[in-house]
C-alpha positions in Angstrom: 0.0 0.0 0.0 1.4 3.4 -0.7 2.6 5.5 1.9 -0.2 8.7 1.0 -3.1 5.8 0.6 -5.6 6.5 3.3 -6.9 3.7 5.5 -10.3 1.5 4.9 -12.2 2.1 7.8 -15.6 1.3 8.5 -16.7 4.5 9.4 -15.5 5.4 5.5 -17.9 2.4 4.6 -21.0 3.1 6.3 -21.3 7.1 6.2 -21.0 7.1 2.6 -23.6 7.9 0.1 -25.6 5.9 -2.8 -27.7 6.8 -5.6 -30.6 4.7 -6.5 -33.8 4.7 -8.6 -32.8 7.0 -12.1 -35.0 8.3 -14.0 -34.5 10.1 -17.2 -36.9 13.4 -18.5 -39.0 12.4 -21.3 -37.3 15.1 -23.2 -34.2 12.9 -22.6 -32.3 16.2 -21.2 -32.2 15.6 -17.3 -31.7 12.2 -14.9 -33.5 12.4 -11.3 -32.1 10.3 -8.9 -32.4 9.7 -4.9 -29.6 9.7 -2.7 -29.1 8.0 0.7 -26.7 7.4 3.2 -25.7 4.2 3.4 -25.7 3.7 7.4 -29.4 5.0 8.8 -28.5 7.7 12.1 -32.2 8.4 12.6 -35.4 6.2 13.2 -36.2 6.5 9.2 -33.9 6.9 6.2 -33.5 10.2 5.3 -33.1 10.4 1.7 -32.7 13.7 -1.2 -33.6 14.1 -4.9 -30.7 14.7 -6.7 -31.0 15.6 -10.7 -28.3 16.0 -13.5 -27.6 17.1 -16.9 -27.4 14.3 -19.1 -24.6 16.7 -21.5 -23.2 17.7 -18.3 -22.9 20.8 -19.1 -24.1 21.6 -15.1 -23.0 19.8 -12.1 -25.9 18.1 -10.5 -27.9 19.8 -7.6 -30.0 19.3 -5.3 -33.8 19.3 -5.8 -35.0 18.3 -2.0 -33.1 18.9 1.0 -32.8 15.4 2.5 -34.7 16.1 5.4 -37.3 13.5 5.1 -37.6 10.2 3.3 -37.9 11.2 -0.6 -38.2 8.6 -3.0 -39.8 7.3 -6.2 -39.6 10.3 -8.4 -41.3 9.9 -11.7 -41.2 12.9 -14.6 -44.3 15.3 -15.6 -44.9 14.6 -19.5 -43.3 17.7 -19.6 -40.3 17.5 -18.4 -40.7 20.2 -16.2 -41.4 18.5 -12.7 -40.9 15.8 -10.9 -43.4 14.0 -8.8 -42.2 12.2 -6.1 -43.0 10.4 -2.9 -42.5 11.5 0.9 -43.1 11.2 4.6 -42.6 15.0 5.0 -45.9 15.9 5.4 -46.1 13.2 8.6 -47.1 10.1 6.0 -46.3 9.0 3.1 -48.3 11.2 0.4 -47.7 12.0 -2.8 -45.8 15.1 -3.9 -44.6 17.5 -6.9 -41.5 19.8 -7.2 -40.6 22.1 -10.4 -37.3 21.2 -12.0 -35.8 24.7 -10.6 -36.9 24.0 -7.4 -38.5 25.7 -4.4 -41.2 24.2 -2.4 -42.5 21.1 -2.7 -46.8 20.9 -3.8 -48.6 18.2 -1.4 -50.6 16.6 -3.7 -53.0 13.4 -1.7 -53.8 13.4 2.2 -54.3 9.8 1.8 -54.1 8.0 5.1 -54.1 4.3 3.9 -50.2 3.1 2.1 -49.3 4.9 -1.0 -46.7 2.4 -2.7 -46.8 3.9 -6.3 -47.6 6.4 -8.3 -47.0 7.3 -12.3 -47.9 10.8 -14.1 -50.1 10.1 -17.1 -49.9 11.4 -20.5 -52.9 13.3 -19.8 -51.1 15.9 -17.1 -54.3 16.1 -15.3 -54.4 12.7 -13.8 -51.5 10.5 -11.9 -52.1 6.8 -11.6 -52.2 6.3 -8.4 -51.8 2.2 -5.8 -52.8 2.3 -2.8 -53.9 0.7 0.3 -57.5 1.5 1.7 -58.0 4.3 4.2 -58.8 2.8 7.7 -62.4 2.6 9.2 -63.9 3.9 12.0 -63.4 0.2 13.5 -60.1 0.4 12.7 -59.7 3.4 14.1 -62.0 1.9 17.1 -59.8 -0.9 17.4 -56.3 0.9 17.2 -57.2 3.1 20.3 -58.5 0.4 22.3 -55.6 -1.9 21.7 -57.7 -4.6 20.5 -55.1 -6.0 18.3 -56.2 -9.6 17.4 -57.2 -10.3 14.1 -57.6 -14.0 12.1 -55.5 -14.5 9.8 -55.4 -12.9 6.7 -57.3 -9.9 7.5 -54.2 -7.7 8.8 -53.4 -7.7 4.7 -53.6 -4.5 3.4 -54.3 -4.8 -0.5 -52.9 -2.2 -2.9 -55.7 -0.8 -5.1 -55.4 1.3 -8.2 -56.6 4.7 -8.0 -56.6 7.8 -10.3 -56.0 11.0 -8.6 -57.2 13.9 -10.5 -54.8 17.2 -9.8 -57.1 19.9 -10.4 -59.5 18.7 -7.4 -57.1 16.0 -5.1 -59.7 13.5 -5.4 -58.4 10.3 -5.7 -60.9 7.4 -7.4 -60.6 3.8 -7.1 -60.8 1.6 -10.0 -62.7 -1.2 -9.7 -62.4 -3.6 -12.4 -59.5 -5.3 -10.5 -61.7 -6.5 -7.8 -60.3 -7.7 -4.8 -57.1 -8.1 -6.6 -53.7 -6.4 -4.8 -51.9 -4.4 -7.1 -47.8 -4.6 -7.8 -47.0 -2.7 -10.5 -47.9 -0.5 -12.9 -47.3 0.7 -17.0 -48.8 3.7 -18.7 -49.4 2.9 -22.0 -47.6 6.7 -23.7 -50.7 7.8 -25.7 -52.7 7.4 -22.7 -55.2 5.1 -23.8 -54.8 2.3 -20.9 -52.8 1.3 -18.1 -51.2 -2.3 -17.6 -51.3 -3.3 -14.1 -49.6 -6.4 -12.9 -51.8 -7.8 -9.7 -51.5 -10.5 -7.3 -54.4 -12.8 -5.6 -53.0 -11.3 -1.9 -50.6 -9.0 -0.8 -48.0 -12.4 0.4 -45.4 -13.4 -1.3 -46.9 -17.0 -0.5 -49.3 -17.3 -2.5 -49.6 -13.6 -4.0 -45.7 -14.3 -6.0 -47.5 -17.3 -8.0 -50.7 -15.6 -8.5 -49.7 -12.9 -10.9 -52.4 -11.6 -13.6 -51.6 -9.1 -16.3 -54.1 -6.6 -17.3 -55.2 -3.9 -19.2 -57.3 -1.2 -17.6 -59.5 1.2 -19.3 -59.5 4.7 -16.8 -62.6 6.1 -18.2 -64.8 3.4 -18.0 -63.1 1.4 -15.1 -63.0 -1.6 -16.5 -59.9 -3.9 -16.7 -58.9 -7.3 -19.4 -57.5 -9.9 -18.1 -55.0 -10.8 -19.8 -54.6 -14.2 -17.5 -52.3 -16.0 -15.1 -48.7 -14.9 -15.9 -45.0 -16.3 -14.4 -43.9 -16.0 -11.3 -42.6 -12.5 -9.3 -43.9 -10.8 -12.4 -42.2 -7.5 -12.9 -41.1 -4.6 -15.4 -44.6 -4.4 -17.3 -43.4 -2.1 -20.7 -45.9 -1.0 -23.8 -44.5 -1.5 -27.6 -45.9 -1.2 -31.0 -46.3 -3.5 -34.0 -48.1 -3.5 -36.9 -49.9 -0.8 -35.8 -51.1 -2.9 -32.1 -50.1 -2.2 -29.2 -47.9 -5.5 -27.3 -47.2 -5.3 -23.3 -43.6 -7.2 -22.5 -43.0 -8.5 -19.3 -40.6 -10.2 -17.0 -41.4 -13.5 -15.3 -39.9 -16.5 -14.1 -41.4 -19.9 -15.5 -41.1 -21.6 -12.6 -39.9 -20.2 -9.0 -35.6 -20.3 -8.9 -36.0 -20.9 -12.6 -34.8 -17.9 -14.4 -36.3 -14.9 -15.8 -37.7 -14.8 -19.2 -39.4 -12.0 -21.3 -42.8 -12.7 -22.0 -44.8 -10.3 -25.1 -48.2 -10.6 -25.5 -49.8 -9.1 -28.3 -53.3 -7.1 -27.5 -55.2 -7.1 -31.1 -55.5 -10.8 -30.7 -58.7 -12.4 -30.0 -56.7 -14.4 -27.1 -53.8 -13.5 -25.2 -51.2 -15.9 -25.9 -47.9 -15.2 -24.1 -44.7 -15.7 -25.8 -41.2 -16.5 -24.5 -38.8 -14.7 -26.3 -35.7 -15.2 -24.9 -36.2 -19.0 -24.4 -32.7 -20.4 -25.2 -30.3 -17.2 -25.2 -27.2 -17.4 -23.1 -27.5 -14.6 -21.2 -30.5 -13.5 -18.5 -32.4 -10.5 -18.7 -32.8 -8.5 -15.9 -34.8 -5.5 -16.4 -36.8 -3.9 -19.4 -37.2 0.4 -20.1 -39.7 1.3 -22.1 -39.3 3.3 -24.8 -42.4 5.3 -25.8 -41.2 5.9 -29.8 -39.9 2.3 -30.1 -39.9 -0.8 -29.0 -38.4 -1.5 -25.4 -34.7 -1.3 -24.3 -33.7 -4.5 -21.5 -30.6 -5.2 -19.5 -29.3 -8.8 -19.6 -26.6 -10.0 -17.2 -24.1 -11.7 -19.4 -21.3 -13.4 -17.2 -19.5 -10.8 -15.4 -20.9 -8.2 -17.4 -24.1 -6.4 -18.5 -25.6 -5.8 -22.3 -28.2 -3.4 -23.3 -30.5 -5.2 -25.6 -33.4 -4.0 -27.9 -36.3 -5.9 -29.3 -36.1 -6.3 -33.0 -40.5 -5.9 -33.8 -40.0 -7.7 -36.9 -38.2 -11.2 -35.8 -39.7 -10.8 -31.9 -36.2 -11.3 -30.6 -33.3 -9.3 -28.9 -30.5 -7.9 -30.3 -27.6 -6.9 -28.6 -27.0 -3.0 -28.4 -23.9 -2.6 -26.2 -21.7 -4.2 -24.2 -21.4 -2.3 -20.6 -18.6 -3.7 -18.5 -19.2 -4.8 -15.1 -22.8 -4.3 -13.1 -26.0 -2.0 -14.9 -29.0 -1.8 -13.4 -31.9 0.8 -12.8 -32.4 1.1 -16.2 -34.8 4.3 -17.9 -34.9 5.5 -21.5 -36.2 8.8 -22.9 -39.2 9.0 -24.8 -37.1 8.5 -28.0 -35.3 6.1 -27.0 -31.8 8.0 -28.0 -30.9 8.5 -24.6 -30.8 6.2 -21.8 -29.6 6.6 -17.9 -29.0 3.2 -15.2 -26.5 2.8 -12.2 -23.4 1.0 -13.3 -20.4 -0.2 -11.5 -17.1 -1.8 -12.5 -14.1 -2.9 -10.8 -12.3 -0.3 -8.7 -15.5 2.5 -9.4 -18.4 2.3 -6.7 -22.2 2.7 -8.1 -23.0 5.9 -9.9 -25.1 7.5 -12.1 -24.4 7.2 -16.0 -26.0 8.4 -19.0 -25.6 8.3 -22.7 -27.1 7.1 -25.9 -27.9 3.1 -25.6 -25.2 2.4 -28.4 -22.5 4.2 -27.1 -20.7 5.9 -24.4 -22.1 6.1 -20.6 -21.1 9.2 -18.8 -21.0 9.5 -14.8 -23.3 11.9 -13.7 -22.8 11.5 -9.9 -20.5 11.3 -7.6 -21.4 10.3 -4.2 -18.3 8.6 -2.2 -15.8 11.0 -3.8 -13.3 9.8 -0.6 -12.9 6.4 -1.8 -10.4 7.3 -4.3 -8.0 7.9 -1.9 -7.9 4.5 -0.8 -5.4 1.7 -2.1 -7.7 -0.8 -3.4 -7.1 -4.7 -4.0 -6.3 -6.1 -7.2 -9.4 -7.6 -8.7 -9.3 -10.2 -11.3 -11.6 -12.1 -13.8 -11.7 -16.0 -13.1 -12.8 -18.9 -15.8 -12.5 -22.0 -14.8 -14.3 -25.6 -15.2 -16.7 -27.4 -12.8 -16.0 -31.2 -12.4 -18.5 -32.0 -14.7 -16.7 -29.7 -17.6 -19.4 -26.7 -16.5 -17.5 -23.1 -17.8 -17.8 -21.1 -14.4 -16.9 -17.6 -13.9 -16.0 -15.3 -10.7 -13.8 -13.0 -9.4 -10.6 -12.9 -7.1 -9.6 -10.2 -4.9 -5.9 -10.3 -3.3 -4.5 -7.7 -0.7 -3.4 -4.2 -1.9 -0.2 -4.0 -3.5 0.4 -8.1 -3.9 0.1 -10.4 -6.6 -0.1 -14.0 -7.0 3.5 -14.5 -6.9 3.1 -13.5 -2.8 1.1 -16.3 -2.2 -0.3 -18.3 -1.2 -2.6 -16.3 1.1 -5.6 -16.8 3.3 -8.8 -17.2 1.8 -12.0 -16.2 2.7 -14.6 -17.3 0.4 -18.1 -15.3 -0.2 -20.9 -16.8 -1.5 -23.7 -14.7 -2.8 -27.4 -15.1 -2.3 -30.2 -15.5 -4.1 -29.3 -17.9 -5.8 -30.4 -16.4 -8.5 -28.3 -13.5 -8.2 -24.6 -13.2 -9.4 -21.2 -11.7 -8.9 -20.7 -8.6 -11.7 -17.1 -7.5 -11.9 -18.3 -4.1 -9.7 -16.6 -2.6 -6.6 -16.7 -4.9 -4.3 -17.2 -2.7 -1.1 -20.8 -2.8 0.7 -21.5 -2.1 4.4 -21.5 -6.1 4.9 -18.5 -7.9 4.7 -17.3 -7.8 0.7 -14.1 -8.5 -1.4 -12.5 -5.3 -0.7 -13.1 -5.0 2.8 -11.4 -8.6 3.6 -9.0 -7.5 0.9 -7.6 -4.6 2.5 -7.3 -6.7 5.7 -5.0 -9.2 4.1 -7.2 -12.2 2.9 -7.4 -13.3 -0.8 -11.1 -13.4 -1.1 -12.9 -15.6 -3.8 -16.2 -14.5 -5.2 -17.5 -17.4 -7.3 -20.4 -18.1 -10.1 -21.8 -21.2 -9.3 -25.0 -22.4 -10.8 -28.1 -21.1 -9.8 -27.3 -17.7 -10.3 -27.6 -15.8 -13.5 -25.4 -14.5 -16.9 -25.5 -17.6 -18.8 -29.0 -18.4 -19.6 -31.9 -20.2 -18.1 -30.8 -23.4 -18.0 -27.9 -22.3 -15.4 -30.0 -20.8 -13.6 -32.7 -23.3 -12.8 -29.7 -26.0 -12.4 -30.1 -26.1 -8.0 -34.4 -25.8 -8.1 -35.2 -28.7 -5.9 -31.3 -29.5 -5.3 -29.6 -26.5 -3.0 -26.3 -27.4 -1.7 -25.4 -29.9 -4.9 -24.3 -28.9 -8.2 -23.4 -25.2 -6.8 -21.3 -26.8 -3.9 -19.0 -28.4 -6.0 -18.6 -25.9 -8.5 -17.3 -23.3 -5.3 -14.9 -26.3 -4.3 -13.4 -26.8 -7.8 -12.7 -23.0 -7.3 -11.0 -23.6 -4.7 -9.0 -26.3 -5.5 -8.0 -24.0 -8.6 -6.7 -21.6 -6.4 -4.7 -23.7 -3.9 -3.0 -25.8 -7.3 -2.3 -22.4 -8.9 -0.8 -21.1 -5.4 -2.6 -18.8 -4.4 -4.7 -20.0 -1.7 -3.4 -21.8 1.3 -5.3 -25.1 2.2 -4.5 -24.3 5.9 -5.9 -21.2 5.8 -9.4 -21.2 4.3 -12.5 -19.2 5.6 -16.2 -19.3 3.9 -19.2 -16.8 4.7 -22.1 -15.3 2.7 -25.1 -13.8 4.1 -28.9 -15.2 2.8 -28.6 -17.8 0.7 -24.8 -17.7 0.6 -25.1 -17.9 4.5 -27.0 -21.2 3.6 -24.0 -22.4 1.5 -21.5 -21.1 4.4 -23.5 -23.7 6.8 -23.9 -26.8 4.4 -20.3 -25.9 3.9 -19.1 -26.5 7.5 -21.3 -29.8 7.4 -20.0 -31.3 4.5 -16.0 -30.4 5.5 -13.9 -29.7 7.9 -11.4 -28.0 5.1 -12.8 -25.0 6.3 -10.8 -23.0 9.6 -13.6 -20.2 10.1 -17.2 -19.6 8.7 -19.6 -17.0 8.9 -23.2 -17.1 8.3 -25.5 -14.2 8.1 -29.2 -14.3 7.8 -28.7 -18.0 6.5 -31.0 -21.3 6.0 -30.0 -23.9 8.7 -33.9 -25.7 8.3 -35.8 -25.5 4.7 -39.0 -27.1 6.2 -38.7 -24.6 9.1 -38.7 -21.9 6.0 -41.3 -22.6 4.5 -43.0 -22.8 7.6 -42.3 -19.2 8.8 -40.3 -17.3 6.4 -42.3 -14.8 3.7 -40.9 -16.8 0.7 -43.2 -19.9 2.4 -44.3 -22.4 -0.6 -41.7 -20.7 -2.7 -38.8 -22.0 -0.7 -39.6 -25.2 -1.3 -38.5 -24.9 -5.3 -35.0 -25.0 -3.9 -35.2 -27.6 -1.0 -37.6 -30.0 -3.2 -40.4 -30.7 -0.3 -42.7 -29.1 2.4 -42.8 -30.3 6.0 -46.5 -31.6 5.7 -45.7 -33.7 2.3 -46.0 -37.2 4.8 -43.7 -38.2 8.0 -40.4 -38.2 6.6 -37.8 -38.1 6.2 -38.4 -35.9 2.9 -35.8 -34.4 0.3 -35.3 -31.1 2.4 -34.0 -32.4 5.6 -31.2 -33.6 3.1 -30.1 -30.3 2.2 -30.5 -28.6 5.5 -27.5 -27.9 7.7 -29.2 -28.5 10.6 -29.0 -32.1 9.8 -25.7 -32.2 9.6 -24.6 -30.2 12.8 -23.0 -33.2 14.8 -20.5 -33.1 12.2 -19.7 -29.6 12.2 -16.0 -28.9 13.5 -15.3 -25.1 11.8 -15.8 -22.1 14.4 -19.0 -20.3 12.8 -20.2 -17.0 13.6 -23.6 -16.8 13.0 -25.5 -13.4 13.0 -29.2 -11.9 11.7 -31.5 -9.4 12.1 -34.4 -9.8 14.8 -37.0 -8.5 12.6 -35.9 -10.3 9.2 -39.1 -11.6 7.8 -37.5 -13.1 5.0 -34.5 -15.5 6.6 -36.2 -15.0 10.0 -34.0 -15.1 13.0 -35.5 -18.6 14.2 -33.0 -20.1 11.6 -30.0 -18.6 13.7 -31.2 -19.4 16.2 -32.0 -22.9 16.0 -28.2 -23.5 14.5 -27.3 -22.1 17.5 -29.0 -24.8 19.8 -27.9 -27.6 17.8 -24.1 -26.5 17.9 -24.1 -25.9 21.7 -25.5 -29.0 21.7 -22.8 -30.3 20.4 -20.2 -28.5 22.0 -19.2 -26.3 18.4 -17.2 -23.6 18.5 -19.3 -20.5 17.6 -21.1 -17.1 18.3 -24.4 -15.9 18.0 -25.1 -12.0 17.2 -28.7 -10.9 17.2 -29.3 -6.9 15.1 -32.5 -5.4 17.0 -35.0 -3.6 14.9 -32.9 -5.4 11.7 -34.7 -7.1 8.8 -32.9 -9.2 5.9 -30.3 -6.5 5.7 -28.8 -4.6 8.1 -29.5 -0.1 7.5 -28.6 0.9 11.1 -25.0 2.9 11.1 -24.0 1.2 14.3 -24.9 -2.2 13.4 -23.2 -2.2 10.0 -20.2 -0.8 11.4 -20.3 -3.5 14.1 -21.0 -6.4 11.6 -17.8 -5.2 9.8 -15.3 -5.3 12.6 -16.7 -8.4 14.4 -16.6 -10.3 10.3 -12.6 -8.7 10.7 -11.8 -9.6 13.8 -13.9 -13.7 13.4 -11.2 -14.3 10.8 -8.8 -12.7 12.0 -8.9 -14.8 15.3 -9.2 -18.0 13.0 -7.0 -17.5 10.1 -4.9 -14.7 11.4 -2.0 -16.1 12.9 -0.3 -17.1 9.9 -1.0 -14.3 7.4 1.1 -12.0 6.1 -0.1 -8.1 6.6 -1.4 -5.9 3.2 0.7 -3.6 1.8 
């Protein structure tokens, strides 16, 4: 490390700041963006709307103050406001600001959840979900602390509403029925709205219940369009032949894969069509493009590509290549200008903007202090699976050494999901990442194993009903690479990853004893015990292959669940998760925890109060930083040679 670097600290992690959620003008001249701190100081996150030039020809400013919890922005037709949501006014209500500023307009008093909200092309009306308002039972029943409820009835249902500016008043549509509301697509003549619903507000069943439809405002009344994939997102209008087509993401089956589905709306009946059924890459997102046809980002290996869809041979085509991570994708109304957060090696997420084809340019700058740091080396890996299976991932040594210093300490990181993926970004997070074990002296190895996505469908649907097989090997023959090639030391090797990489860090330690220290945060130690209580429920059970109920036993998920293996488990673990995580909740940690003490296993249990799947509290991340630092340390420590 050079002598004027400045130190990685954790406080330099957490009180940084990130932009999130672009969106371009329609004219294609501005980007609005929000920006948070990373580490929460106050009881809600405080966040500011940013917006930029796309030329650049201006640095960007600052079009709220930060002083409340700003979010969601979505353009005028004009270009010349931005509507946004807020808690400023004591709730979350809707909200308008003009481009140069000034006070913000409160535009709903609206005292049931507003989760969405989208500026039509007639300027007088904003499509509008929300929850209902409470009733004067409810009300009754809130004062009185008379709580109970049965099941089912504590769901709040998002509704779609139209709220007319001139007047505040906000209608509710109707022809959805008691259907709960996810997302929403204005079609840009104005003629309709797509809405994408759900039989109930849970993930289990509401994920696998999604209907497409097409909503007439004037009239009220909605067409189905039927029973689409599941977690179906990104709703986007085109036009062909002079019809209009809604495209859509949705995963065929749970853990599967995303695919882009197009159905065209001039037929008699909606048939859905796949069309990216056999490509090689995964889409991700889709922008639509209101003077073309739609825009979509694919993860392909550890890259992204912009893609369009070609009308005439209903395919996609690749536009550009973008190295490293793009997400957050938004085009212009003509499609010539696009903006999306994007992230390579050594250059935390920003802002860029550009034209689709060519050149990206940063338009923010948020954690201007990390260039003063003396980063680790990060490379590109390719390397086989012992079946033959071309694997990717990424290997990050200590600042200022090479492979020829090794071999080193190696912590490997297993991401969640699984269908998620390693991009070659910058690897620094306020959970433990790449560059922060880096810059402590480890070697850290991010790996690609299947399940995740960037090389088509088939990868990615390779662990649904077998977690813990297929993907565990190909992170082993990673790490056998490494040791043969000398860079990783066999007597010094560490394994963590938080969600379903804190899964793989626990079926890890029960499969081996290779392993000298592990860490698992917010991690699966029972499936049936997930399905039973997390929020993914039923859907869990596309990765572990059964439910609990499915007969006595024993059934296909007490093979994959660490718990079962805990008498064999040898490795010091340190197992931590949030106390209010509904997704991995902290039952999981905690049973691990009784079935290691039970057997006398080295370990440590850390419990985040008020802390969900991921941890947003300053103190908390900074905590979960040094104690990840210091676990390894203890473990792996006394052999490794210092950074720099």
């Amino acid at each position: 490390m050079s002598e004027d670097a400045a130190e990685l600290t954790a406080e330099l992690v957490v009180d940084g700041a990130v932009p999130s959620q672009p969106v371009i003008s329609p004219d294609g001249r501005w980007v609005a963006y929000v920006v948070a701190p990373v580490g929460r100081r106050e009881e809600r996150h405080l966040c500011a709307l940013w917006v930029a030039a796309v030329d650049g020809g201006s640095p960007p400013w600052k079009l709220t103050a930060g002083t409340a919890a700003d979010s969601d922005p979505r353009w005028a037709p004009d270009s010349a406001s931005v509507f946004f949501l807020s808690d400023r006014a004591g709730s979350r209500q809707l909200h308008r600001i003009r481009l140069g500023g000034g006070e913000a307009e409160v535009l709903t008093d609206w005292h049931g959840r507003i989760s969405d909200a989208r500026p039509l092309a007639d300027a007088r009306l904003v499509a509008v979900v929300a929850t209902d308002e409470p009733t004067e039972e409810d009300e009754r029943r809130r004062a009185e602390r008379d709580d109970a409820f049965v099941w089912g009835q504590q769901l709040r249902y998002g509704r779609l509403r139209v709220l007319d500016l001139a007047t505040g008043g906000l209608r509710t549509v109707d022809g959805l029925g008691d259907r709960h509301v996810v997302e929403l697509a204005a079609r840009p003549d104005g003629g309709a709205l797509a809405a994408i619903s759900w039989a109930a507000p849970d993930n289990d069943p509401g994920a696998t219940t999604s209907e497409l439809h097409v909503v007439d405002l004037e009239t009220g009344t909605a067409r189905g369009l039927g029973r689409i994939g599941t977690e179906a997102r990104s709703p986007v209008w085109w036009q062909a032949d002079g019809g209009w087509h809604l495209a859509y993401l949705a995963m065929p089956e749970p853990f599967g894969g995303d695919a882009v589905y197009d159905v065209a709306l001039s037929a008699a009946a909606a048939a859905h069509r796949d069309l990216t059924a056999g490509m090689a890459v995964c889409p991700t997102e889709l922008a639509q493009v209101a003077d073309g046809p739609p825009l979509a980002l694919f993860a392909d290996g550890l890259d992204t590509a912009i893609y369009r869809l070609d009308p005439d041979l209903l395919r996609f085509g690749r536009v550009a290549a973008l190295d490293g991570l793009a997400d957050s994708l938004t085009a212009c109304r003509s499609g010539a200008v696009i903006a999306a957060l994007a992230s390579t090696s050594y250059e935390p997420v920003n802002v860029h903007a550009g034209p689709p084809g060519g050149r990206l340019t940063r338009l923010s700058d948020t954690q201007p202090a990390l260039r003063a740091i003396s980063w680790g080396s990060q490379e590109r890996l390719s390397y086989r699976a012992s079946d033959g299976l071309g694997l990717d991932g990424l290997l990050v040594l200590p600042p200022g050494r090479d492979r020829a210093d090794g071999p080193f300490p190696l912590i490997t990181l297993v991401h969640g999901g699984p269908d998620y993926r390693y991009a070659d970004e910058f690897m620094l997070a306020p959970h433990p990442t790449g560059q922060w074990l880096a810059t402590a002296g480890y070697a850290v190895f991010l790996p690609n194993p299947r399940g995740g996505v960037g090389h088509g469908r088939d990868f990615a649907a390779a662990v649904v009903r077998s977690a813990g097989g297929a993907e565990w090997s190909d992170i082993t023959s990673g790490i056998d690479l490494l040791i043969a090639e000398g860079v990783a030391d066999p007597d010094r090797l560490g394994i963590g990853g938080a969600s379903h990489g804190g899964f793989m860090a626990a079926w890890a330690i029960g499969q081996t004893d290779r392993f000298k220290a592990a860490m698992m945060a917010a991690g699966i130690s029972d499936w049936g015990m997930l399905v039973a209580t997390g929020e993914g429920g039923t859907l869990e059970a596309a990765l572990s292959g059964s439910c609990g109920w499915e007969g006595a036993g024993p059934h296909p998920h007490d093979q994959v669940s660490p718990i079962s293996f805990a008498s064999k488990i040898r490795t010091p673990v340190l197992i931590v998760n949030g106390e209010d995580d509904t997704n991995v909740p902290v039952s999981q940690a905690i049973y691990f925890h009784r079935a290691l003490s039970w057997y006398g296993a080295e370990h440590e249990l850390v419990i985040y109060p008020r802390e969900g799947h991921g941890l947003v509290e300053r103190n908390h991340q900074l905590d979960l930083l040094r104690r990840t630092r210091a676990w390894f340390d203890r473990w792996l420590r006394d052999k490794a040679r210092p950074a720099g």
